[in-house]
N, C-alpha and C positions, 0 to 999 in steps of 0.2 A: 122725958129726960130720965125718969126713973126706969122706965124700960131701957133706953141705952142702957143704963149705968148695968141692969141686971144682964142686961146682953152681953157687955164686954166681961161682966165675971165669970159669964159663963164660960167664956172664950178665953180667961185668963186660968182656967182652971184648966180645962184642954190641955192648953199648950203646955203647961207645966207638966201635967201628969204624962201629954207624951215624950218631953225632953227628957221626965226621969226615966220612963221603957226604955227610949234612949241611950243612957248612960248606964242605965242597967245590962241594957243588950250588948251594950260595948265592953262591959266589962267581960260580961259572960266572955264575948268573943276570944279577946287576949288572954284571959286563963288558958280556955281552949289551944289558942295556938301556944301557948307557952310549952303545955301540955305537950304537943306534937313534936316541936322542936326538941324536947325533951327526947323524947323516945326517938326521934329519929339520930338524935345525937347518940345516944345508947348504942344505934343498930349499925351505924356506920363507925363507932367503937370496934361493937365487934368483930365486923366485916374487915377491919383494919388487922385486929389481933387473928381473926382466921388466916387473910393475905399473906399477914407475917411468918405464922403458924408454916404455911405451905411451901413458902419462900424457903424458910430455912430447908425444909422437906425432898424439897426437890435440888434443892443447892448441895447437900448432902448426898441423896440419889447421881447426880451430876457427875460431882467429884468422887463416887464410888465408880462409878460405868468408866471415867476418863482414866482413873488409877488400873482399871481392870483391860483398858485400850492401850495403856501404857507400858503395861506388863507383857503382853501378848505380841507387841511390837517387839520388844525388846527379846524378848524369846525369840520372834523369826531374824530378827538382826543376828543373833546367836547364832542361829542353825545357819543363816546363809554363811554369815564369817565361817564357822566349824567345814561348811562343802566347800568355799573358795578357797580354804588352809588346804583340804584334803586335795581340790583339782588341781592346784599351784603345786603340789607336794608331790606330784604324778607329775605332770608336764615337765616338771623339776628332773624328777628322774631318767622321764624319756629323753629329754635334750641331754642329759649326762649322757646315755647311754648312745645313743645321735654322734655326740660328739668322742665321745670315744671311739665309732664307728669309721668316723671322719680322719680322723688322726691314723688308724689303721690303711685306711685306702690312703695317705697320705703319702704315707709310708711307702705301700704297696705302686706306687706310682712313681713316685722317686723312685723307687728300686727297678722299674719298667721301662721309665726314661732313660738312664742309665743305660739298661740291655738294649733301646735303640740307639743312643748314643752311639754305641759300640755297634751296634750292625749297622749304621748309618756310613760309619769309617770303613767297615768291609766291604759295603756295597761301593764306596766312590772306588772305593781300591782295587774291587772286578773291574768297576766300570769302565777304569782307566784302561786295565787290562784289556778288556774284552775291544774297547776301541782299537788297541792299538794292535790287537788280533784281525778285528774286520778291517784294518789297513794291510795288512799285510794280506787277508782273505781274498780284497780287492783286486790287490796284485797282481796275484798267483791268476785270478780270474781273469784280469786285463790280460794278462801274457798267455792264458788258454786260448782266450778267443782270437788273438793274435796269429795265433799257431794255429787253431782251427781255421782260420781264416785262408792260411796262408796253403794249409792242407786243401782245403774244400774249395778252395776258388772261389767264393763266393761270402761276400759283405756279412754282416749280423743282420743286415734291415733285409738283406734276402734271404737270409736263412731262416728266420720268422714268418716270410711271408709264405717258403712253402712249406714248412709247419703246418703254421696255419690252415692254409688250403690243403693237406694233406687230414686234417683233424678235421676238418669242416665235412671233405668227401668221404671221409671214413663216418663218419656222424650218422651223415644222408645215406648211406648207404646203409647203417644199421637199422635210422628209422623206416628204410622203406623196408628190409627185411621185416621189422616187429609189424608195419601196415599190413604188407603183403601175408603176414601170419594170423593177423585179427583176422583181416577180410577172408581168408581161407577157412578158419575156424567158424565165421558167420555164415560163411556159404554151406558148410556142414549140414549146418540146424536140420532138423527134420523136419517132414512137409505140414508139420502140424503151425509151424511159422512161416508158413513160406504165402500164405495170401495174408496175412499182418505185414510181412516185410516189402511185397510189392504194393500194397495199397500205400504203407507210408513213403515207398517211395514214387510213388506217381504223383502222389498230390505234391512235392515242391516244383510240378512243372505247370501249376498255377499263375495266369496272370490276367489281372480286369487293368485295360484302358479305353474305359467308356467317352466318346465322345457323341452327342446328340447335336443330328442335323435343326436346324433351327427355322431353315427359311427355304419355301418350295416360291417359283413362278410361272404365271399364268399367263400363258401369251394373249395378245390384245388382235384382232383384226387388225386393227388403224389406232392409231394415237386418239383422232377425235373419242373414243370411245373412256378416255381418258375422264374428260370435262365428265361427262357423264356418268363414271364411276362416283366421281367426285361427288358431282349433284351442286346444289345450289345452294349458298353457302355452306358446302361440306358434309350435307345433312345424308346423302346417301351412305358417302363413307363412314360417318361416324356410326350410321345404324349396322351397315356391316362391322365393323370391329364393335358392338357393343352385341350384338345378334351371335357375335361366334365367340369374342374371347382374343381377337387375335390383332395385330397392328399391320395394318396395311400401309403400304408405303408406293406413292405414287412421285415418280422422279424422273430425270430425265433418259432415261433408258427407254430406247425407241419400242413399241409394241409391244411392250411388258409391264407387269403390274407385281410388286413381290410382295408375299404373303411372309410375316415374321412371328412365329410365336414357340415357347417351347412344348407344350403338349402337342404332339404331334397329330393324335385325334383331332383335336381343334382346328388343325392347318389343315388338316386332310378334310374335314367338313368343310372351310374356309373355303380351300381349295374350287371343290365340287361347286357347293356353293354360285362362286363369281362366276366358273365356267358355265352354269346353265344359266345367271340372269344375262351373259355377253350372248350367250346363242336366243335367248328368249328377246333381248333386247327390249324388253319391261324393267326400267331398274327405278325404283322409289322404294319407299320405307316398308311398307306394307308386302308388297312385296316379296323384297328383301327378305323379311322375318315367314313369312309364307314359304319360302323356298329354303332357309337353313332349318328349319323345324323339319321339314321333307326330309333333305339331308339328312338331317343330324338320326334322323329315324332311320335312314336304311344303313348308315356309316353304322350304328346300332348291332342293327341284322347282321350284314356283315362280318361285324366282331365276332359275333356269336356264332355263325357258321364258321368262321375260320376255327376257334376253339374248338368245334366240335370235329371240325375235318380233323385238326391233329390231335386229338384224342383217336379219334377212328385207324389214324395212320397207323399209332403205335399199340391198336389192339384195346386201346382201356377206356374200360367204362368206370361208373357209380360216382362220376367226376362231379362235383358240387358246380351248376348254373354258373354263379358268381366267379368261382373260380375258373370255368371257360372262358367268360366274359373276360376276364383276365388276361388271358392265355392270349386269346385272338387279339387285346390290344398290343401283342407285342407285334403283330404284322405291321404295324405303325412306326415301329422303333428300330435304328440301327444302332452298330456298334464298332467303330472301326470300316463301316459301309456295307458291314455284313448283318442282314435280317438276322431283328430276334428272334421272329416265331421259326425261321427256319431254323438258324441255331439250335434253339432248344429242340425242334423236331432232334437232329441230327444224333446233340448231345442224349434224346433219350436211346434213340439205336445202339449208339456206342457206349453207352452204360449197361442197355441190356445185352449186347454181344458179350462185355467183357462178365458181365455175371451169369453168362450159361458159362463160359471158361472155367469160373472158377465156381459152377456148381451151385448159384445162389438163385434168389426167385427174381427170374426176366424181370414179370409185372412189375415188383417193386421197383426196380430197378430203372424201367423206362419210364413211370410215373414220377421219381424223386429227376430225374434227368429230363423228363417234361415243363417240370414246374421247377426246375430250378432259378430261373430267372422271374418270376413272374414278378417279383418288387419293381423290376424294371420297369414294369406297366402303371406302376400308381403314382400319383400326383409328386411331384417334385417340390412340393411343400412339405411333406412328411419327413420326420428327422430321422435321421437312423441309414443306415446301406443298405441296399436293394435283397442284401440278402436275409439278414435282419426282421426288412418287414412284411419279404413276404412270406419269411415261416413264420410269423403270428399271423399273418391274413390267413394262411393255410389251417394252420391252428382253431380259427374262431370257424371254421367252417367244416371241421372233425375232419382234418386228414391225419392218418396214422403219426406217430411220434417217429416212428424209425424213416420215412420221410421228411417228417418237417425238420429232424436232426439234419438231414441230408441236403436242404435249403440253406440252412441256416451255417451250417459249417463246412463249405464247397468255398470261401475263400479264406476261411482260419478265423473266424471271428465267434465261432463257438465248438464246443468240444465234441471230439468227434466221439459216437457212440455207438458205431458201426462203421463195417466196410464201407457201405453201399454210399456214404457219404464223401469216401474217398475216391470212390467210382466215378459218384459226379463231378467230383473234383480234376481229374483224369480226364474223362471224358470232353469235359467242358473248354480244358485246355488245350486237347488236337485238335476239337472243333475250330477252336481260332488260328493253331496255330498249320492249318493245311493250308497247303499252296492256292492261292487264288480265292480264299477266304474271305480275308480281308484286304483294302485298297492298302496299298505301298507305293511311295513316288517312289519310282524305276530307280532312278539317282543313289536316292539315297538307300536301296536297296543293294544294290550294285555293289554304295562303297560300304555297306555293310560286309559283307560276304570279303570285298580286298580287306577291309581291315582283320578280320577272322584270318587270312591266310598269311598278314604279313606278321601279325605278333606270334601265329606259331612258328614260322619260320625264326623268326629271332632267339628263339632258342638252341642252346647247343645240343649239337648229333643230328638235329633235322634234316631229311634230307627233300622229303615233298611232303605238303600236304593239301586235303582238297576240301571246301568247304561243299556240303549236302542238304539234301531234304529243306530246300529253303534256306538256308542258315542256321537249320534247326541242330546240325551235326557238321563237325569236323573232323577228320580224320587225318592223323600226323603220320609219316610215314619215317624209321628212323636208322641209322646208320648200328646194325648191330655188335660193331668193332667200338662203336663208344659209345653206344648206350646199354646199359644190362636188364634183365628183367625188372629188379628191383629200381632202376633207376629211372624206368619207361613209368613203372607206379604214379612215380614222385613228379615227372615231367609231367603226366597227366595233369596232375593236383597245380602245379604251378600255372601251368596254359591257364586252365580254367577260371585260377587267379588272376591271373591279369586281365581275361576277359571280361572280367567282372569289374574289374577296376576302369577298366579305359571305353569300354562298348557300354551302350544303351541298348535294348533288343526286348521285347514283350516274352513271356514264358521262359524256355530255358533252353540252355544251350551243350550238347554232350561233347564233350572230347572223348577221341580213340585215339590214341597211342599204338600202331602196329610194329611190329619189331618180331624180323624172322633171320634165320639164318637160310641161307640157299647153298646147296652142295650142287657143282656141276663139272661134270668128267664125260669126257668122248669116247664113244666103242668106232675103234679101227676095223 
């Protein structure tokens, strides 16, 4: 028990001496903070009285900057009023002066209206005059004509009319003198224009009307051979037109077979062709192609000697392959029914006669006149006219420029840059248009040639005329008592007009106008 008793004192002394650290420590504490609060109250004093400090500082600064913005305002407010007093004060002036300006021409207008006013009453007061003068001017006119009338025998509406025709033939009559004077003064020229003036005038007796034959036929021994072209369902025929290019047409026309295509090469292989499987009478596929390969190789050859025959005809060499090959395709080609490759032969003769005429070189000449159709010969797929493309074919193949000029502008589709291209032009033209040339239905040849004689006759003084050289020429024969020289001019110029209006005819057509006097007296 005495131990408890010393235990719990012990434990009662403890706890007291830590209650008093305790209450000690606690005090310490709240001095402390007392302490703090203190001084923090101090610093937030100050912080207050600085705040203030600046507040005023800056409020002052504020209302210094806004008095100094207020001032500066009020100055530009000043100068702007001071320059709208001064622009108002000007504008003021100008409208014074404006209106002053106004009031002058006011014035000046009134005073002008007025002086119309007043001419406005002179003029009704002629005008009246002046009418009642052209009634009276009337008059005097009516009662001229009256009298002239009655003088002259003859109406006012006839009196005009031969006026008229009196001023009309006096007209023609002077235009055909100033004609008849140019054409005299042109004929003058010296000979230094005299192959300029016939070359340009040859070439407007230029004309192309190409038609290409289309369809040759093969005669058959017998119909049976027919089936057999045909083959078995259709299989011969088809390998012929796919072997050549061409459409064969089996129908009922007795012992014929017709070949249709437009390359003529092709029909003329075609051609060959059917005619040696009808004589071989082997006709199958194989065949078939066996025998237009043969063909088509010597139809080939062919071309090529042909081209070269007519190069040889007309003398010329150093002629480019390709462009023979050419040449001879046109043995294939007509034109009106007349061969090309002859043609061109022809046209180069007559291009080089006319250029030893006038002195120029033959060669070129029968060379441009050789080749001048050769487009003729190329694919009918190509765009462009024959003349066109075969001066570039000639072209890519180094023929001279003063030939290919001469290809290329023989129907006016490019500029002419020499004679010699007028030559072919010329030349090209007789060639078609010579008698027996080219095919003409008789008929309508006939009434070509009536029509040509009865529109010249329809003119007045005519008294015969006869159509020539084919229809190429007419010749008017004309009553010299009414027609004069100068009037034979102008008769010409009209014929030629109407024939041009009412006739259709390839190339061109001349009027002559003759007109003579004849003196005849008898010796007794």
């Amino acid at each position: 028990m005495e131990i408890a008793a010393v235990i719990l004192g012990i434990l009662a002394g403890f706890v007291l001496g830590g209650a008093t650290g305790i209450l000690l420590a606690r005090r310490k504490q709240v001095a402390q903070q007392s302490q703090v609060e203190k001084e923090a109250n101090q610093r937030a004093q100050r912080i207050l009285e600085q705040a203030r400090v600046e507040a005023e500082t800056v409020q002052k600064n504020s209302e210094l900057k806004a008095q100094g913005i207020l001032l500066e305002a009020q100055k530009e407010i000043e100068e702007t009023n001071r320059k709208t007093k001064n622009e108002l004060a000007r504008q003021e002036a100008r409208l014074d002066k404006r209106e002053n300006a106004l009031d002058s021409r006011a014035a000046t207008l009134d005073k002008k209206e007025q002086d119309l006013n007043q001419r406005d009453a002179e003029i009704i007061k002629r005008l009246q005059q002046t009418t009642e003068q052209e009634r009276d001017i009337e008059r005097l006119h009516q009662d001229a004509e009256r009298k002239l009338e009655r003088l002259a025998g003859l109406t006012q509406e006839q009196a005009k009319s031969e006026i008229v025709e009196r001023v009309t033939e006096q007209a023609r009559l002077d235009a055909a003198k100033t004609v008849r004077q140019i054409e005299e003064e042109a004929l003058s020229e010296a000979e230094r224009r005299a192959k300029k003036v016939l070359s340009v005038a040859v070439q407007r007796y230029a004309g192309e009307y190409v038609t290409e034959h289309c369809v040759s036929v093969v005669n058959l021994p017998n119909d049976d051979m027919k089936g057999r072209i045909i083959g078995r369902e259709g299989r011969n025929i088809r390998a012929i037109e796919a072997a050549t290019g061409i459409d064969l047409i089996v129908d009922d026309t007795p012992e014929a077979v017709i070949i249709s295509g437009f390359d003529p090469v092709r029909r003329e292989i075609a051609r060959l062709s059917l005619e040696r499987l009808i004589s071989d009478g082997r006709i199958h596929p194989s065949r078939i192609e066996e025998v237009v390969e043969k063909t088509t190789k010597e139809v080939d050859k062919a071309i090529r000697e042909a081209g070269e025959q007519a190069a040889f005809e007309l003398g010329l060499t150093n002629i480019h392959p390709e462009i023979l090959r050419l040449v001879g395709r046109l043995k294939f080609r007509t034109s009106y029914g007349q061969n090309q490759l002859a043609h061109s032969i022809e046209v180069g003769f007559l291009t080089g006669l006319m250029a030893a005429e006038l002195g120029l070189s033959v060669k070129i000449a029968r060379r441009a006149g050789l080749l001048h159709d050769v487009g003729k010969a190329m694919d009918h797929d190509l765009e462009g006219s024959h003349a066109i493309n075969g001066a570039a074919w000639l072209k890519k193949y180094g023929e001279k420029e003063i030939v290919v000029n001469a290809v290329a502008a023989h129907h006016d589709e490019a500029k002419h840059t020499s004679v010699f291209s007028h030559l072919v032009q010329a030349a090209d033209a007789l060639s078609g248009a010579r008698p027996g040339a080219r095919r003409e239905v008789l008929e309508s040849y006939i009434k070509r040639l009536e029509d040509l004689e009865k529109i010249s006759k329809s003119f007045r003084g005519v008294s015969e005329c006869y159509a020539l050289q084919a229809g190429r020429e007419i010749r008017v024969l004309v009553e010299n008592d009414r027609v004069s020289d100068d009037e034979a001019l102008i008769l010409s110029k009209d014929i030629a007009h109407k024939i041009e209006e009412e006739l259709v005819y390839p190339g061109q057509i001349k009027v002559t106008v003759i007109r003579e006097t004849r003196a005849v007296e008898y010796a007794r």
